[in-house]
N, C-alpha and C positions, 0 to 999 in steps of 0.2 A: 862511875863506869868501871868495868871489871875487865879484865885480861885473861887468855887462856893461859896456862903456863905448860914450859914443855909439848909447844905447838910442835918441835921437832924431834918430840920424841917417837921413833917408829912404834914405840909399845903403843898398840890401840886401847890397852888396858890404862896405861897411864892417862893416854887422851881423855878417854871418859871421864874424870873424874876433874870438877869445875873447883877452881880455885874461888873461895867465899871474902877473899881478902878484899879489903877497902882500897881505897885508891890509896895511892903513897901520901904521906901524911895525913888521911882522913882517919878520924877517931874509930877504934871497934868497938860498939857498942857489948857489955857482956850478954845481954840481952837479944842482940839483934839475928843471932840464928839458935835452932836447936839441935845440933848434931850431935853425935854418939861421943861420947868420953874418948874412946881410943876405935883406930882404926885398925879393923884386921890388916897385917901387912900381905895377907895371902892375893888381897885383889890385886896388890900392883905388879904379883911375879905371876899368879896364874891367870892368864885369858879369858881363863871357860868362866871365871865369876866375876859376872860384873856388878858393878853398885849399882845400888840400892837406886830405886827411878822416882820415890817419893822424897821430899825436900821437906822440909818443916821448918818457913819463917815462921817471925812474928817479930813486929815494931824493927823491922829493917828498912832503909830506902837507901836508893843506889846498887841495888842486886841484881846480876846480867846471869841469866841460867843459859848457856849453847856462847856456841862459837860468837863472838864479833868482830867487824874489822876498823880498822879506824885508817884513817885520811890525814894525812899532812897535806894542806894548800887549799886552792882552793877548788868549790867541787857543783859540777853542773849537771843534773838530774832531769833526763827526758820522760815523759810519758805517754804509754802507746796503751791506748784504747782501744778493745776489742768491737768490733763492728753489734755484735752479739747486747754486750755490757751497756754500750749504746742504745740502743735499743727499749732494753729493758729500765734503765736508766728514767728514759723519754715515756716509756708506760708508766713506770712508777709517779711521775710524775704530773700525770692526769690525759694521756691521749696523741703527744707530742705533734707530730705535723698536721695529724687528723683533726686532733684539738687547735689546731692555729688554725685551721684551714676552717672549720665550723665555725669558732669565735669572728672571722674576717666574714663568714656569709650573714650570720647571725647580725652583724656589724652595719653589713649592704643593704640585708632586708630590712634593717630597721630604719637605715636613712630614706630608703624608696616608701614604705610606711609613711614616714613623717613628711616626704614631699608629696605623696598623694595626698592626706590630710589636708597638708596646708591648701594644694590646688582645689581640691574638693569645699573649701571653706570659701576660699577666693571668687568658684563659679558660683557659689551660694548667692556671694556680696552681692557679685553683679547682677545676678538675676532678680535678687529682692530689691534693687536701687533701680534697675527698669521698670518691675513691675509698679514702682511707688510711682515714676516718672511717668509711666504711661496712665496707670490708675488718673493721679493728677490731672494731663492734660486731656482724658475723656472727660472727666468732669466739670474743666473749668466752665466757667462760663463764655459764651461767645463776647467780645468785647466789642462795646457800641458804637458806632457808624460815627466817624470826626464830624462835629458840628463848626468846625474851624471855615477859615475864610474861604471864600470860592474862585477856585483858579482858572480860565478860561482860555482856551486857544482859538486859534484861528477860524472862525467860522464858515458852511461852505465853501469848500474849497473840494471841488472833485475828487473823487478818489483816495477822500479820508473820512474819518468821522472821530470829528469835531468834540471835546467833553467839555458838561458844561460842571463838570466837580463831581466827585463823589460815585463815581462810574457811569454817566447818567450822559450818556451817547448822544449824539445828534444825528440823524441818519437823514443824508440828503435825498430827495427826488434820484437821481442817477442811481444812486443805493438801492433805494427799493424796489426800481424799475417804473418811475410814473411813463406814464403813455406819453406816443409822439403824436397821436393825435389831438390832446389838449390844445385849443387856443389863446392865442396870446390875451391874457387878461388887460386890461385896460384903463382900470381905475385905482390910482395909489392911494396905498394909505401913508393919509401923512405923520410927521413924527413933531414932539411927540403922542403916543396915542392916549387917550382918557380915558379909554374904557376896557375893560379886560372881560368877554366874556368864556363862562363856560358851559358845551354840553356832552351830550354823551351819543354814541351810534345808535343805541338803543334796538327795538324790534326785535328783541329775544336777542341778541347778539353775546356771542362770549368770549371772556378776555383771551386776550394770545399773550401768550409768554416767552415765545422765543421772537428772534428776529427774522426767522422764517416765516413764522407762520403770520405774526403782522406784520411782513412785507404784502402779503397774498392777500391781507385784510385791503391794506392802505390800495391797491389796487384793483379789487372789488368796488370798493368805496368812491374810485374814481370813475371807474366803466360804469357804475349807475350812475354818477351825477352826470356824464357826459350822454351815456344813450338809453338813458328813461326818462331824466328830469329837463336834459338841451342845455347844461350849464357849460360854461367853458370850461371849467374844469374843477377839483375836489373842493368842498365849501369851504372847512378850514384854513385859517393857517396852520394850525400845528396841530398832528395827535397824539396820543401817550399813549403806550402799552404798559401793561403790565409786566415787560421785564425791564420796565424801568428806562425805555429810550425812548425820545420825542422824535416823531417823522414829520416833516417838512411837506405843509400843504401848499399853500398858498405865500409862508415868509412874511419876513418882516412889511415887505414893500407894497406889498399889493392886497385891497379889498375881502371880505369875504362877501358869504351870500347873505348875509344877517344883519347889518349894518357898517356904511362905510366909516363910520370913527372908532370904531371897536377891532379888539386883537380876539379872535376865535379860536379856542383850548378846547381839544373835544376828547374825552376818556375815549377812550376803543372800547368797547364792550358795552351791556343793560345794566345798568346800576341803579335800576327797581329793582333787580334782581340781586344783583352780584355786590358786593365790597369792593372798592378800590382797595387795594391793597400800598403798603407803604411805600415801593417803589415807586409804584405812580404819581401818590401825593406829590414826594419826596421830590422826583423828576418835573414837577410842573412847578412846583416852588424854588426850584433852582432856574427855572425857564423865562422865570417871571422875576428873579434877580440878574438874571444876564441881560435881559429888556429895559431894565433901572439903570444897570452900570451902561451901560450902552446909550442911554438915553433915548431906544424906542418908546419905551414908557414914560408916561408922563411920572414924575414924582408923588403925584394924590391922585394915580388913577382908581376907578373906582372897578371894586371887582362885583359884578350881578353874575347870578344863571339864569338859564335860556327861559325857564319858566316863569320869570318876574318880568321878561320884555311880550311875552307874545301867551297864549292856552297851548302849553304843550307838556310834558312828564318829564322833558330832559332839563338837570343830567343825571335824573332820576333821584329819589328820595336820602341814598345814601352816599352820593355824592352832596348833594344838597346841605345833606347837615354837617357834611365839613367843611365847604368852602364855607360856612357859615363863620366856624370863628375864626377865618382870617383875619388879620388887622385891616386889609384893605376893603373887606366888603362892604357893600352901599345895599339899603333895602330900598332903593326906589319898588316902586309899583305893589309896595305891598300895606296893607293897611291905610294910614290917612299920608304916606309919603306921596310924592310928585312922580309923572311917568319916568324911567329910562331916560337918559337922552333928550327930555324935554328941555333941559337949559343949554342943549346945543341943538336945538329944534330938528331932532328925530324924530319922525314919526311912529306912532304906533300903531298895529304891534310892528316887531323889526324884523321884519321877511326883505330883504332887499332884492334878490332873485337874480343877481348879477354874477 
């Protein structure tokens, strides 16, 4: 570093004129300026000329051209930034608040992006895991009617109905509305019974499948037997609908019109015509296991239809061929077997009219 010399000299000619010396004890290079051999001495008495304002180094370092000032101690340097400098500063360097302020939307739109994505992916899952679910359960298969044990409650008892398993109702006289002018029947059947028959309403007759409308059956069925035929009351003991529930003719206790050692099963409906349908089966075979546990039925009772005791079409042809492969049924009266009833000296054929 280099020194003004004759800072206090009033001459402004002297002022001009920069001292090239080294710092005190630093080497002078002979080399390190090129200045002129001698100096006119007219610069430093006259004013009006001043020196020379081109310099000519080469291979010098440490060379202070103008004024400098130097500091003893020590020294602390504020900086004030022009509002302006600022500015331009923050331009130069790509957009400044504008550019922060876009980077941060840029930043938002891209998270709101990738959570609509994600939600849009998510209602996807659910909706394809439904649809497989639903697909599925239209297609399964219905699953098959419990063949398991049969559970039985309480039987006749006013103002319930009764199940004999497997939804297969008991629907009492009170229930369906039997007549109050029925008469008191007269002749019990005794227990246990031996013989289990079955027929059908027949006469063009067609099934009923709610309980409405074979209530209105089972009560038809009675108003003819009592004021066309003079019976005391409905022939059966029991009849079956086709929605699968047993109506209460006659019961356990008491005779029908057909023979008094026999339990009377009668389809609701023409079944020349018609199919029994599974429920009905279904419901007469659970009718006829409540009869066993109960001990109405004899244990080797024998099952006939109405056609092998007497000439008549009931309980018509496709009834007929099913009670056929029950285990319990008995072919009296057909071919070279023995009448019905002949070994508990029933007469033939078995119209009882009671």
């Amino acid at each position: 570093m280099y020194e003004q010399r004759n800072t206090s000299d009033p001459n402004p000619a002297n002022n001009a004129l920069w001292n090239l010396t080294g710092r005190p004890g630093s080497h002078q290079s002979s080399n390190a300026a090129s200045l002129p051999t001698s100096i006119p001495q007219s610069i430093f008495s006259n004013p009006s000329v001043q020196p020379s304002s081109v310099v000519n180094l080469s291979n010098s370092s440490d060379v202070v051209i103008g004024p400098m000032t130097q500091y003893q101690g020590p020294v602390t340097i504020y900086q004030y930034m022009d509002a302006t400098v600022e500015a331009r500063s923050m331009q130069a360097n790509g957009g400044g608040i504008n550019q922060t302020r876009n980077t941060s939307s840029t930043s938002v739109s891209q998270k709101i992006t990738t959570t609509s994505k994600l939600l849009v992916a998510l209602i996807s899952l659910v909706l394809i895991v439904a649809a497989i679910i639903i697909y599925v359960e239209l297609t399964r298969k219905p699953p098959e009617p419990l063949r398991g044990p049969i559970f039985f409650s309480n039987n006749y008892e006013h103002d319930t109905f009764p199940n004999l398993g497997n939804g297969h109702i008991v629907v009492d006289r009170l229930q369906w509305g039997a007549s109050e002018l029925a008469n008191k029947l007269k002749v019990p059947l005794k227990h246990p019974i031996p013989y289990v028959l079955i027929t059908h309403i027949g006469v063009q007759s067609t099934s009923c499948y709610t309980i409405y409308k074979c209530s209105i059956k089972m009560r038809t069925i009675q108003d003819s037997a009592i004021a066309e035929k003079g019976l005391p009351d409905i022939q059966s003991n029991f009849y079956v609908g086709s929605d699968g529930y047993v109506y209460v003719g006659r019961g356990w206790n008491w005779a029908n019109t057909y023979a008094n050692s026999s339990l009377a099963i009668t389809f609701m409906g023409d079944y020349g015509r018609y199919e029994p349908n599974e429920k009905q089966v279904e419901a007469t075979q659970y009718l006829l296991a409540y009869g066993l546990t109960n001990k109405f039925i004899d244990l080797n009772y024998k099952l006939v239809a109405q056609n092998q005791t007497k000439q008549t079409k009931s309980p018509g042809a496709n009834a007929y061929r099913i009670i056929k492969k029950w285990p319990h049924f008995y072919p009296c009266g057909m071919d070279d077997n023995p009448k019905c009833g002949s070994e508990l000296g029933l007469p033939y054929p078995w119209d009882a009219q009671m």
